[in-house]
DRENPA-958303 format. One record per residue (C-alpha): x, y, z. Coordinates in steps of 0.5 Angstrom, whole numbers. Example, Ala and Ser with C-alpha at 12.3 -4.5 7.8 and 13.67 -1.06 7.14 Angstrom:
2
- X; Y; Z
- 25; -9; 16;
- 27; -2; 14;
end
This chain:
355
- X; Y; Z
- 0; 0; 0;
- 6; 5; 2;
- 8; 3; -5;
- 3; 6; -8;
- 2; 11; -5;
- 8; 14; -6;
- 7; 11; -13;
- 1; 16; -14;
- 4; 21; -10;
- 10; 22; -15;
- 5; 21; -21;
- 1; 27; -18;
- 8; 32; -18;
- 11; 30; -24;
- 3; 32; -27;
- 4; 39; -23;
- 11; 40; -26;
- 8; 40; -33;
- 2; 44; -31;
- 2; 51; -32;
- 1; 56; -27;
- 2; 52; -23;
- 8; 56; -19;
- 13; 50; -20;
- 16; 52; -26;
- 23; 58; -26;
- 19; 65; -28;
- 20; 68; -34;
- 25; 73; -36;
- 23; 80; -35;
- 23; 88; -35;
- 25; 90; -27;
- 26; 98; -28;
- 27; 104; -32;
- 30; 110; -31;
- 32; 116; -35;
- 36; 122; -36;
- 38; 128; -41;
- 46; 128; -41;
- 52; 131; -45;
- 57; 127; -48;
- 65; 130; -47;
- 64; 135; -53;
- 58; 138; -50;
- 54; 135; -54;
- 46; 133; -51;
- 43; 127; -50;
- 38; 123; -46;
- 40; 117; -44;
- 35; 110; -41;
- 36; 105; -37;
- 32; 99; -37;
- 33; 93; -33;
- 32; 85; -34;
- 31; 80; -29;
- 36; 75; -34;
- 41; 77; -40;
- 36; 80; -45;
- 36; 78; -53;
- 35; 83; -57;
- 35; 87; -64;
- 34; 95; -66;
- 31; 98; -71;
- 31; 105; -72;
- 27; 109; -78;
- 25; 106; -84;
- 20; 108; -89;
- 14; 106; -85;
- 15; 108; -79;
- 21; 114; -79;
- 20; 117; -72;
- 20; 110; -68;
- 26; 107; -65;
- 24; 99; -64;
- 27; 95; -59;
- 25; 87; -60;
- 26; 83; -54;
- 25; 75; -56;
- 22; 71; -48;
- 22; 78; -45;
- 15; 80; -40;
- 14; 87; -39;
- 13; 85; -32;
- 10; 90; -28;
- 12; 96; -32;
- 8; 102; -34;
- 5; 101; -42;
- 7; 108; -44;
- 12; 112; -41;
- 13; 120; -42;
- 20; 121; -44;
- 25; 127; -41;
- 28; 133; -46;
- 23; 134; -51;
- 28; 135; -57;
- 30; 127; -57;
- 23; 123; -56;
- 16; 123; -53;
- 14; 117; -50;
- 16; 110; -49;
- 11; 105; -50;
- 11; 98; -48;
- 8; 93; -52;
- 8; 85; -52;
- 5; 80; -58;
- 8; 73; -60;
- 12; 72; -53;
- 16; 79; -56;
- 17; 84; -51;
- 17; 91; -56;
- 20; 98; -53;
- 17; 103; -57;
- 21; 110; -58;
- 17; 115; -61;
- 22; 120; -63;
- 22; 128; -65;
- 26; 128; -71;
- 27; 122; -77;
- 29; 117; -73;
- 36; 113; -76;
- 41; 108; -73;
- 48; 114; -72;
- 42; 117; -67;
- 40; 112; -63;
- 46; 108; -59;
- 45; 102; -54;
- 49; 97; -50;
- 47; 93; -45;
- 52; 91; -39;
- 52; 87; -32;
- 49; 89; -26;
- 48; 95; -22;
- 55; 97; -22;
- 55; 99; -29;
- 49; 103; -29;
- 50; 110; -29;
- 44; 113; -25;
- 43; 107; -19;
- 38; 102; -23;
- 38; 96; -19;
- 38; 91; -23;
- 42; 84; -25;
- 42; 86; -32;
- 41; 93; -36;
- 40; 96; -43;
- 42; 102; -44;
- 39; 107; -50;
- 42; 113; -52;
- 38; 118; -56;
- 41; 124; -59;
- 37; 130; -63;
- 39; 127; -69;
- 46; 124; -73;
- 52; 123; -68;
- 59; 120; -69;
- 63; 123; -64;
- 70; 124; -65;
- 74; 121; -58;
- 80; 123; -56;
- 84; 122; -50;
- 90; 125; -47;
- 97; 123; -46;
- 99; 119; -51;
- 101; 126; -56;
- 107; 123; -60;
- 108; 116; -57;
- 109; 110; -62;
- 104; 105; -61;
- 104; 98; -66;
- 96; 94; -66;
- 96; 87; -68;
- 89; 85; -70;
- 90; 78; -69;
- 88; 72; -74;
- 86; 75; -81;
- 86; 71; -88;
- 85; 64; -88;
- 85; 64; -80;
- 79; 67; -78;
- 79; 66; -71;
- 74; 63; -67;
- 68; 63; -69;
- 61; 65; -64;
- 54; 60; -65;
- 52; 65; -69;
- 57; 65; -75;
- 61; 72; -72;
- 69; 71; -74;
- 74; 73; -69;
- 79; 76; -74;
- 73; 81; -77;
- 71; 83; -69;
- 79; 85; -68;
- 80; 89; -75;
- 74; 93; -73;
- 76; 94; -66;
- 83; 96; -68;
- 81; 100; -73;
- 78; 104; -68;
- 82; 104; -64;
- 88; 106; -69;
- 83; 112; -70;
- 82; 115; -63;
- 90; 115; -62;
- 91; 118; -68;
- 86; 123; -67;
- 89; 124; -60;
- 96; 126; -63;
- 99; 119; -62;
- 103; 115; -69;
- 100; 108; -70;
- 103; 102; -74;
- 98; 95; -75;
- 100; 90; -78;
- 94; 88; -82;
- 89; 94; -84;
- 85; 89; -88;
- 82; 81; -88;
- 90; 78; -89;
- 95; 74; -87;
- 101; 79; -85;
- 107; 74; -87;
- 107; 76; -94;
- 105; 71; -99;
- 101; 67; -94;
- 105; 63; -88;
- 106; 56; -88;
- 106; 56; -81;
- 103; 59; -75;
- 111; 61; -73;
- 112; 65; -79;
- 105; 68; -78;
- 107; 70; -71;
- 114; 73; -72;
- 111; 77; -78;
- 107; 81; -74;
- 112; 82; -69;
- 117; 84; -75;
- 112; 89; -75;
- 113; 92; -68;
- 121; 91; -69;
- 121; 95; -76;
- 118; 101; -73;
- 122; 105; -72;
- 121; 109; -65;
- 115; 104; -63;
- 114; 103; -55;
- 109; 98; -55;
- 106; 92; -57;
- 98; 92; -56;
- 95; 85; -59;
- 87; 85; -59;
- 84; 78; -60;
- 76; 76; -57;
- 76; 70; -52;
- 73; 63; -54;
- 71; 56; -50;
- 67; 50; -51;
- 62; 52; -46;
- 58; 58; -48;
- 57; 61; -41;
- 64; 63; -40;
- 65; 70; -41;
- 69; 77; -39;
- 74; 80; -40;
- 81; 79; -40;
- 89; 81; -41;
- 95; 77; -42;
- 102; 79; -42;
- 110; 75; -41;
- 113; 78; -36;
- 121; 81; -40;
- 120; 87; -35;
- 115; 90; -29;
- 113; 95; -35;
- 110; 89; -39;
- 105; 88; -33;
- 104; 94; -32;
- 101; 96; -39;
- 97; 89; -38;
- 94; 92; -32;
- 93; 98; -35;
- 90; 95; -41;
- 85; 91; -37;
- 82; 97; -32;
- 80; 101; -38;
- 77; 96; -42;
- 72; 93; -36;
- 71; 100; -35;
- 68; 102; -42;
- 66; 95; -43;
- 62; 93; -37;
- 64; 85; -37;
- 65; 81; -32;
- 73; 83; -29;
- 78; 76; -30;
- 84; 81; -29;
- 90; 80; -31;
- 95; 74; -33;
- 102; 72; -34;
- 103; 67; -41;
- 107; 65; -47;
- 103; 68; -53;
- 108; 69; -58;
- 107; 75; -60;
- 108; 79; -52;
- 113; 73; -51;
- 118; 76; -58;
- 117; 83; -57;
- 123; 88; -56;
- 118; 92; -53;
- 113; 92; -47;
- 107; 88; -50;
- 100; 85; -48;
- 95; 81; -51;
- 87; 83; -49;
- 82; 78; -50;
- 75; 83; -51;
- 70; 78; -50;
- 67; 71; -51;
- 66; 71; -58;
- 63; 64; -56;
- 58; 67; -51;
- 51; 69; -54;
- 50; 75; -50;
- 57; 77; -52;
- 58; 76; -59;
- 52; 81; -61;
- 56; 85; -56;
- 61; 85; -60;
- 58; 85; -66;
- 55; 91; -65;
- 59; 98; -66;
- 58; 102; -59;
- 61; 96; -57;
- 67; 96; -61;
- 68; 103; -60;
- 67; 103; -53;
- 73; 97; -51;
- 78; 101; -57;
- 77; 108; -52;
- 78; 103; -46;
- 84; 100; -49;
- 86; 107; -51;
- 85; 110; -44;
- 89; 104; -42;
- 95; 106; -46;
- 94; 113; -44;
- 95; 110; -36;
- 101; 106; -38;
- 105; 112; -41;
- 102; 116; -35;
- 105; 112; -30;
- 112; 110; -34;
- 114; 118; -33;
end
């Protein structure tokens, strides 16, 4: 009899886990919070910065304007529940959007911005980060999309200070036949590290510094195409050695591992002199900084390109590219410019304290 019992009972348990609504199953996914405020970038110029809150990390996709609907900046959110949030928002600053309006359809939840001018993507900038501790107006939440909107197209051009006439070399890793690690969804390390250089090469350039690369474009640096992973790695490091007055050695990668949970950002260096550490770290700090990724500091190793270098050098790993949530971060272009003003922060650190 007690057999049977428990028999029942377990069939009875097993039937209330499959039920819905039964209060068993893990809850969805949703918006926790929002908060606005009208901000100024470093140039002066204005814009009204929005943070949205979610319980888990959030899958999403932009689109701004279109034919259709070209004041409307549209914010689709896959698994997502509205939560308890109000369905319309008024919006502050009246010169960049009027309302926020919240909607959900076909297990989607849609964020509606309704903008004052012709909504396009250079007016619409977002970037989604981890905890409170990223957010800049105090959001409490485990995770937060944060969505800029300007009064119109903004390329802003970065500088930083302190690297005026210091020579730097950038290594884009992989490139040519060698793409890289490559995220579930098809992204390629080597287009994510070319793109961030590129950035990079730009706001120290802008900012007063001489910048060498090793590729500038999709190719292998050693010339013809290398038979061997060593004659690839020691090209790039010719590149370093053959410019002249060159003072460090930066080569910028995305991180890869077999399980998609692995995330963060992180900085290797091979120990030749205290200065090599020191870039590291500087590197590392600024990076987590701009980025908002999980801090998995920094570590000694024998990568060839830092381990060869006359120079101090370091290798950053930007993100998991095998990651979900940190592939479409790091395809996504704010991202990208973000970690390149990190980086370039980080350098300028590094010559700050080697005076």
């Amino acid at each position: 009899m007690r057999r049977l019992i428990g028999g029942v009972l377990l069939l009875l348990f097993a039937l209330l886990w499959l039920l819905p609504g039964t209060g068993l199953a893990a809850p969805a996914p949703r918006i926790l919070a929002f908060k606005q405020k009208v901000m100024k970038e470093a140039d002066g110029t204005p814009y009204l910065h929005c943070e949205i809150g979610f319980s888990d990390a959030p899958q999403f996709t932009v689109k701004a304007g279109g034919l259709l609907y070209p004041t409307r900046v549209l914010i689709d959110l896959p698994g997502m529940s509205p939560g308890d949030m109000d369905p319309e928002i008024e919006l502050k600053g009246k010169k960049f959007a009027r309302l926020l309006e919240i909607n959900e359809a076909a297990g989607h939840t849609f964020l509606t911005f309704t903008t004052v001018g012709p909504a396009v993507d250079e007016s619409c900038r977002t970037m989604l980060v981890r905890g409170k501790e990223q957010s800049q107006l105090k959001l409490k939440a485990p995770f937060i999309l944060m969505v800029d909107l300007f009064d119109g197209p903004y390329k802003p051009v970065d500088r930083v200070d302190g690297v005026q006439g210091h020579i730097i070399v950038l290594d884009p890793g992989h490139g040519g036949l060698d793409t890289g690690a490559i995220g579930p969804d098809g992204l390629m390390e080597k287009d994510v590290t070319l793109a961030v250089s590129t950035k990079l090469r730009d706001i120290l350039e802008a900012s007063g510094a001489k910048v060498a690369m090793t590729r500038t474009d999709d190719r292998d640096v050693y010339p013809g195409g290398a038979q061997t992973d060593g004659q690839e790695l020691q090209a790039r490091v010719d590149v370093g050695d053959a410019t002249p007055g060159a003072e460090i050695f930066v080569s910028v990668h995305c991180d890869a591992f077999t399980h998609p949970k692995a995330n963060g950002t992180g900085t290797f260096y091979y120990p030749k002199t205290w200065e090599d550490a020191a870039l590291a770290q500087a590197l590392q700090n600024g990076m987590v900084a701009r980025g908002g990724r999980r801090d998995r500091g920094i570590k000694e190793a024998r990568f060839y390109v830092v381990r060869n270098s006359d120079m101090p050098a370091a290798l950053v790993e930007l993100a998991f590219i095998t990651n979900y949530v940190e592939q479409a971060m790091l395809a996504d272009d704010d991202f990208q410019r973000n970690l390149a003003l990190g980086i370039a922060e980080g350098i300028r650190d590094f010559f700050a304290a080697r005076r």
